[in-house]
Every structure is written in structure tokens, then in C-alpha cells.
C-alpha positions as CSV (number, residue, x, y, z in Angstrom):
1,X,-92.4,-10.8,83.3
2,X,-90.3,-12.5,86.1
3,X,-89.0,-14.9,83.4
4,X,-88.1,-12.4,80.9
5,X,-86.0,-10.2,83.5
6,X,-84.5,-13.9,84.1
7,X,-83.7,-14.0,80.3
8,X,-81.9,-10.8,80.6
9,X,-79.7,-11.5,83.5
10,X,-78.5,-14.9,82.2
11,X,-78.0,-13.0,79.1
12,X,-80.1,-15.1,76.9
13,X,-81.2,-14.3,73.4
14,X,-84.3,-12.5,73.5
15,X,-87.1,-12.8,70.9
16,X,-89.1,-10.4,69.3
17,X,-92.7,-11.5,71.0
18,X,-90.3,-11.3,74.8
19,X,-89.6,-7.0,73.5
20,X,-92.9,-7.0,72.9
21,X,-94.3,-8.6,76.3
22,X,-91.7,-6.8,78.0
23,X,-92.3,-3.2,76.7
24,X,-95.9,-3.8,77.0
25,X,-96.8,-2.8,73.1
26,X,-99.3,-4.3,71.0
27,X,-97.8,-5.7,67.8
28,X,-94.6,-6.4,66.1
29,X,-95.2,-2.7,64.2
30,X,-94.8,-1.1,67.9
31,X,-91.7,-3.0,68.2
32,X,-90.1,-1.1,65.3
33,X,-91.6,2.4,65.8
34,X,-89.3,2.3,68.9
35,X,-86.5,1.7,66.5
36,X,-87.3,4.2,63.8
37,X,-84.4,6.4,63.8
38,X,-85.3,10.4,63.2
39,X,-82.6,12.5,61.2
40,X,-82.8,15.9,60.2
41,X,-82.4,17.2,56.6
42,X,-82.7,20.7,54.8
43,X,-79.8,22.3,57.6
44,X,-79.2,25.7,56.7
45,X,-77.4,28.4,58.6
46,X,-76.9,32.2,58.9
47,X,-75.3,34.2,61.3
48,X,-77.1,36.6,62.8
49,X,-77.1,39.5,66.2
50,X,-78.6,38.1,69.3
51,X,-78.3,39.7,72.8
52,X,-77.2,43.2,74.2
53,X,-74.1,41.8,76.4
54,X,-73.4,45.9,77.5
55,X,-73.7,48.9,76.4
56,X,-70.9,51.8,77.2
57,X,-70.3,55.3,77.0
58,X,-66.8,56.9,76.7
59,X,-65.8,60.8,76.5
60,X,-62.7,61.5,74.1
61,X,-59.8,62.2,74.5
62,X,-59.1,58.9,74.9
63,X,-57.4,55.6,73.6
64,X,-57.8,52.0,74.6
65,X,-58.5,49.0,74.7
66,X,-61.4,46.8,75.7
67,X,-61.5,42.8,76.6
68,X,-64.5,41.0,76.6
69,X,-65.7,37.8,77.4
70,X,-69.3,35.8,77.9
71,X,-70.4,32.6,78.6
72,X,-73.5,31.9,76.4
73,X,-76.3,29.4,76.3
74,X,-76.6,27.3,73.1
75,X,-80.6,27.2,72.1
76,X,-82.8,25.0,70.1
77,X,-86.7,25.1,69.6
78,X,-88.1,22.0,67.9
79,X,-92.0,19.8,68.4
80,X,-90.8,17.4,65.9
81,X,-90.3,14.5,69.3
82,X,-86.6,14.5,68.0
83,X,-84.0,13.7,71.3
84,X,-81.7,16.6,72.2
85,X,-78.9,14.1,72.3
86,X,-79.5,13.7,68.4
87,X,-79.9,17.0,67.8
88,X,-76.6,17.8,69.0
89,X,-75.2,15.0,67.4
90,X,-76.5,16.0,63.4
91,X,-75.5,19.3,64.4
92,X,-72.2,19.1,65.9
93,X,-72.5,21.1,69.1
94,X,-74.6,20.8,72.4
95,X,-77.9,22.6,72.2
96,X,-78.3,22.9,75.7
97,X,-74.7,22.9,76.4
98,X,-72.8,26.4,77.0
99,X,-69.8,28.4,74.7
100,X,-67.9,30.9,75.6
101,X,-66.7,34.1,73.3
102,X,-64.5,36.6,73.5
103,X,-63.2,39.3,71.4
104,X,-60.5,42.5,71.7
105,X,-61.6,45.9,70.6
106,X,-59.9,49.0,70.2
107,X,-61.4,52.4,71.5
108,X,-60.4,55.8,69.5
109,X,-62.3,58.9,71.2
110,X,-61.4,62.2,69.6
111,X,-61.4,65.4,71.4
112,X,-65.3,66.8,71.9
113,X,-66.9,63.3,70.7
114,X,-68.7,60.7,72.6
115,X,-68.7,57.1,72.2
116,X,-71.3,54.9,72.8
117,X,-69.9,51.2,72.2
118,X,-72.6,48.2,72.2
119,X,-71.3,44.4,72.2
120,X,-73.9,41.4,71.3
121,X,-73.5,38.2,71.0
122,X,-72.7,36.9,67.2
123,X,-75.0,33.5,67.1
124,X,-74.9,31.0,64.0
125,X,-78.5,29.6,63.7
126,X,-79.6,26.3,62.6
127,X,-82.3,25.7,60.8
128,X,-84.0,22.2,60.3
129,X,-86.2,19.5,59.1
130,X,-86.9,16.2,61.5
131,X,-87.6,13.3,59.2
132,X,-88.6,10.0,60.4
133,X,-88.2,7.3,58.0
134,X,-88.3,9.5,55.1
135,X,-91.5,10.9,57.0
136,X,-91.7,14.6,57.6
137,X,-92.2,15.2,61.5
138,X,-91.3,18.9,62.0
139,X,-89.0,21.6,61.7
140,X,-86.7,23.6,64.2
141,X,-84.1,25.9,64.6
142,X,-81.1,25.9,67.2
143,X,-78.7,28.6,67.6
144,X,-74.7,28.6,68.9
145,X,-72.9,31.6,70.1
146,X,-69.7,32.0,68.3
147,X,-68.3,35.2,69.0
148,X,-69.1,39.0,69.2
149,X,-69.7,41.9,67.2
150,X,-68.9,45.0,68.1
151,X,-71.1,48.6,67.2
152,X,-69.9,52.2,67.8
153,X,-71.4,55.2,67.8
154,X,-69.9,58.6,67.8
155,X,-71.8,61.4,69.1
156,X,-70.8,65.4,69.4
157,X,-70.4,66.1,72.9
């Protein structure tokens, strides 16, 4: 072991039977498994409502209008042993990482009426196949926030 590590720090070339001493694997078969690169195929996507971000009441007369903005959490769900890291990288964003969304909305209460506006999160979500040399492993889905979509509902006071 000591001589390998020495091979590494004088920046010799390393062999094939060194890898496999020094990663502690059985055969040159090992060796490549390590290697084996996992994509993922069969991406679709759809857009779709995820979580209640607040739900307001407003009594008419009235006129205005409403900012909002969120940070949301990017999500994935996958037992298919791919890395997050490539995940993120087929799909373009960071799973685990964080967007944020915001929208303006105008408010029009009418005299005797009741509004009951409810914003959610508008998510586009992923889903996936994990290939391993041409080898199915799994599927998954992951889901990105991008933007917000607004519902109103008018009531008689």
C-alpha cells in the first residue's frame, strides 16, 4: 500500500492491478463497475400544483394588488444508486438546491362579495429512467418550482 501512495505522489503511471490493490476489489471487472457511468433516459415532464403557500380572505369593495414571493425546495426521489450531482447535471437544475418564484396578482372585490384567494407553488416534475450501461437500474422523479398559480374564489357575503 505504502508503495502505491508513493506512486501517486511522484505522480507515476499507475497500472490497472495498483487500482485494483489499492481500492481493495477483487478482479479487473470491479475495476470497471466503478467506472460504469449511469444516465438517465425516458425524461418526461408536466407541470403540475404543489403546496398551499397562503390562503386569504378579502371583503369587497376593494381593489389591489398583491406581491408574492417564495423560496422553494427543488425535490427528487430515486433507488436507482444514481449520484445527485448527475441527476442535476442530465436534468439541468439542482435537485437539492433551492428557486425562488414570484408573481403579481390583481385583486377585484365587488360590493357584497367575498374573496378567498389561494396561491401554490407551480412545480415542473421530472420523470426518469437510470440506465447503467444500457442496463435498467430504476426510475425517479424530481420536481422544480417555477412559479405560482393563483385561484380565486368569490363568495356572497
Amino acid at each position: 500500500m505504502v508503495f502505491l501512495i508513493d506512486k501517486i505522489l511522484q505522480k507515476d503511471e499507475l497500472t490497472k492491478e495498483d487500482l485494483i490493490t489499492l481500492l481493495s476489489i477483487e478482479d479487473e471487472q470491479d475495476l470497471q463497475k466503478l467506472f460504469e457511468k449511469k444516465t438517465i433516459k425516458n425524461i418526461t415532464s408536466k407541470e403540475e400544483q404543489g403546496k398551499l403557500i397562503t390562503s386569504d380572505y378579502y371583503d369587497g369593495p376593494s381593489n389591489f394588488t398583491h406581491s408574492y414571493e417564495e423560496t422553494v425546495s427543488c425535490s427528487y426521489s430515486t433507488k436507482s444508486g444514481i449520484s445527485v450531482k448527475a441527476l442535476s447535471a442530465e436534468l439541468g437544475f439542482s435537485v437539492t438546491g433551492t428557486e425562488k418564484v414570484g408573481r403579481t396578482y390583481n385583486v377585484n372585490v365587488d360590493k357584497g362579495k367575498k374573496v378567498n384567494l389561494k396561491v401554490y407553488v407551480n412545480n415542473k416534475k421530472y420523470s426518469f429512467s437510470v440506465y447503467k450501461n444500457d442496463d435498467y437500474k430504476g426510475s425517479g422523479t424530481a420536481t422544480k418550482p417555477i412559479g405560482l398559480i393563483f385561484k380565486q374564489y368569490v363568495f356572497n357575503k
